[in-house]
C-alpha positions, -999 to 999 in steps of 0.1 A, spaced: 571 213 145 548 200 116 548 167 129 540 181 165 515 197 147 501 169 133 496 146 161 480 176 178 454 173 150 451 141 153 447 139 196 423 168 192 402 140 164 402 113 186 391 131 218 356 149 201 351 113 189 318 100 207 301 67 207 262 66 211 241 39 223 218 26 192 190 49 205 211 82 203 229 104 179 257 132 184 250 167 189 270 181 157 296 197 179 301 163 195 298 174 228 274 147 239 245 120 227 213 129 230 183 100 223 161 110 192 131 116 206 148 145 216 152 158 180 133 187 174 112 186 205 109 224 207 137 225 236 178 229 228 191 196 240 227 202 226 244 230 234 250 241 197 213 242 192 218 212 161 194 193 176 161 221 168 177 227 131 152 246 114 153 226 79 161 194 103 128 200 117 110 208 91 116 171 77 112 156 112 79 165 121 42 153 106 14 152 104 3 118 93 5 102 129 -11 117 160 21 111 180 35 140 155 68 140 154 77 110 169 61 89 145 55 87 105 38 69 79 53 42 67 39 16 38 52 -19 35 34 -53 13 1 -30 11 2 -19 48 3 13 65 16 19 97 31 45 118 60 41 136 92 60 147 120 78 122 148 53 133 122 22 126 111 39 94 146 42 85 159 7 96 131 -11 76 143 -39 51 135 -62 24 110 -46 14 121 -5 30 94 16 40 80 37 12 61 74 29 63 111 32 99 112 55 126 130 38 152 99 30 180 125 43 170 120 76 182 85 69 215 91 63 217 117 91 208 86 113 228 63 98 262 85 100 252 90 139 260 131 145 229 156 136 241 176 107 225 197 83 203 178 58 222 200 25 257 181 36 235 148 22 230 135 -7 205 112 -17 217 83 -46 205 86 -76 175 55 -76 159 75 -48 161 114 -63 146 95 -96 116 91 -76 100 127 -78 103 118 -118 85 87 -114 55 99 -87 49 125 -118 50 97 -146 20 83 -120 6 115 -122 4 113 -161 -12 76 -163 -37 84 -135 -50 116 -156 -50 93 -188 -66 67 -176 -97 90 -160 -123 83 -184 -118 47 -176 -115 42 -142 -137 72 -124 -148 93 -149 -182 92 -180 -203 115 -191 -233 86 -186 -221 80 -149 -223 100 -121 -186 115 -105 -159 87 -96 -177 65 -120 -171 51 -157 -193 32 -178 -188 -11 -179 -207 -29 -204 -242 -11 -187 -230 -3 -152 -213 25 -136 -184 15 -118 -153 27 -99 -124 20 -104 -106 37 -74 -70 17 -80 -51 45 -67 -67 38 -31 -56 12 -3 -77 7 26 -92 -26 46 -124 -43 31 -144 -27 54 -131 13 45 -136 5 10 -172 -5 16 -176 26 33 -155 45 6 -182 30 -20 -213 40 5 -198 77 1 -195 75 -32 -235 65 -36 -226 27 -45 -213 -3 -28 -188 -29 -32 -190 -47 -64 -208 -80 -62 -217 -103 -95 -248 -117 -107 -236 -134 -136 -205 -150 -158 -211 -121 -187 -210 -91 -161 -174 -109 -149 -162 -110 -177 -170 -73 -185 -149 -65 -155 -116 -86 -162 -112 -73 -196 -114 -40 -189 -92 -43 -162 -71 -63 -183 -75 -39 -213 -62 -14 -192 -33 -28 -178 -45 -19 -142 -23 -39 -116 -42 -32 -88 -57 -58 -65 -97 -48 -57 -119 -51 -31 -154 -67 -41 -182 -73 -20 -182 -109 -10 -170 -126 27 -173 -154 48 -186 -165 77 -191 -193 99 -234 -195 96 -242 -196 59 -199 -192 42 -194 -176 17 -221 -146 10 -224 -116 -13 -233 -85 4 -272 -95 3 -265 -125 18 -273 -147 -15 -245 -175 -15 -215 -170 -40 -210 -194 -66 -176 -213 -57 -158 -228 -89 -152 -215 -124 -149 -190 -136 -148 -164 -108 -121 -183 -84 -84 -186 -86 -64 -222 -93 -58 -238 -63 -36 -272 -59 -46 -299 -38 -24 -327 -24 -55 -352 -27 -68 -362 -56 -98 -348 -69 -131 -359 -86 -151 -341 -114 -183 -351 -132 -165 -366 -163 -170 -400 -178 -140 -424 -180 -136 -460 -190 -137 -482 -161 -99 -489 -164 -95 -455 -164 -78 -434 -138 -74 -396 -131 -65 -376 -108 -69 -338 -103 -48 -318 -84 -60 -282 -91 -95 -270 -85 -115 -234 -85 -124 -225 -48 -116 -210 -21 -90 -224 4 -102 -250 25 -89 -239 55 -96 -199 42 -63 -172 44 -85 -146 48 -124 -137 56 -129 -112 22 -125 -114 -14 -110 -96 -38 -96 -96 -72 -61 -103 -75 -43 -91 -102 -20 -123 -100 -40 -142 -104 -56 -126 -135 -86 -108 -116 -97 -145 -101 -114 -143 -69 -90 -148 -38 -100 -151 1 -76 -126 18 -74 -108 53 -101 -82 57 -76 -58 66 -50 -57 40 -48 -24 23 -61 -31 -15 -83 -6 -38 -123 -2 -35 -143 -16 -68 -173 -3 -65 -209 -2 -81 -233 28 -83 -266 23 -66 -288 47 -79 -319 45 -101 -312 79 -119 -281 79 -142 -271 113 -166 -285 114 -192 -259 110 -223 -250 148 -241 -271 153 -272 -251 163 -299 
């Protein structure tokens, strides 16, 4: 009898078993597949209701996309798109890093809705709400050099005798952070001189800011490569990154006529340029690099005004 038993158990196994096609998942009483776009679509697609799960939902939807539901956020080498839950989730090398509860994941992945407490997430990944706080703790720390001074105005600090922002918390395009820095009273960063550079790197530098920034230089086909009042930028050192060259190179030097060099690295842009905006990257030790206008990187901006605050009297 137990052995009758037994393969009763197991016939009764093998015939709620259900295979979904890669664009559907199991109602949690396996009674059929439904596609996820049906997930929590305000009507019971599974008989057992699984499907409209309050918690379940409450993780699905968003409101970071206009599609709602159907799509999130999702941030990848600087760029933020949205997309659907099963892309989001199917992301690799590097994942997707945004607001979707990472237990919806696994849901997907084991292919039957179920409720999100019979998940747990591995340890690297619940280690994150410690880490977004550690963030929290270096942003407020580093306040009074990066957006705050009692000589600037608000979202600025005080640079050798400019108020500047250091916004390195934000990613936008080139074009959102000049419009961040017109909100802010300022504009992009541009430089006038080899000191006022220098100002910049080391106090990025001295504050071990990894961000790459925004500044307001960019190219274009009439009169190359501008600053933001159309004055040309200077294009060699110190401002631009090391490039290599498979061609030699000549430089103003004197050499004996039996002499022969050849230089393979050089300050400038690239000759055929990778993108139509600058910015400073921080791998390349705050140099100047051409990049696409629209990758997401943080706003430096300058304050325009003539009237700064006054410093407190004490």
């Amino acid at each position: 009898m137990k052995l009758i038993a037994l393969l009763l158990l197991v016939c009764v196994a093998v015939s709620v078993a259900i295979d979904c096609e890669s664009s559907e998942i199991a109602c949690t009483n396996s009674e059929k597949c439904i596609p996820h776009r049906y997930i929590c679509d305000t009507g019971a697609d599974c008989s057992d209701e699984s499907d409209e799960d309050y918690d379940l939902c409450n993780a699905w939807k968003n409101h970071e996309c206009e599609t709602g539901s159907r799509t999130v956020e999702c941030t990848r080498n600087g760029e933020t798109k949205c997309m659907s839950i099963p892309q989001f989730c199917s992301r690799e090398d590097p994942p997707c890093d945004g607001p979707l509860d990472r237990r919806v994941c696994l849901m997907l992945a084991n292919g039957t809705i179920n409720k999100l407490s019979n998940f747990t997430l591995p340890p690297e990944v619940r280690d994150n709400h410690k880490k977004s706080n550690q963030l929290a703790a270096k942003f407020n720390s580093l306040l009074n050099d990066t957006i705050s001074h009692p000589n600037c105005p608000s979202m600025y600090t005080l640079v050798g005798d400019q108020c500047i922002s250091l916004f390195y918390v934000g990613s936008m395009s080139w074009g959102e952070s000049r419009a961040f820095c017109k909100v802010l009273g300022g504009d992009l960063l541009t430089f006038t001189n080899v000191s006022q550079y220098a100002h910049i790197v080391q106090h990025l530098q001295r504050h071990e800011l990894s961000s790459d920034f925004w500044i307001g230089g960019s190219f274009n086909n009439t009169s190359g490569w501008t600053w933001l009042d159309a004055s040309p930028m200077e294009l060699g050192s110190p401002y631009w990154a090391t490039r290599y060259s498979p061609n030699c190179l000549s430089r103003n030097v004197t050499t004996a006529k039996s002499e022969t060099r050849c230089y393979r690295y050089y300050q400038v842009p690239e000759e055929v340029p990778k993108g139509e905006c600058v910015s400073l990257s921080f791998e390349h030790s705050f140099h100047m690099t051409d990049e696409d206008c629209l990758v997401k990187k943080s706003p430096l901006c300058i304050y325009e005004g003539l009237d700064l605050p006054k410093p407190p009297k004490f």
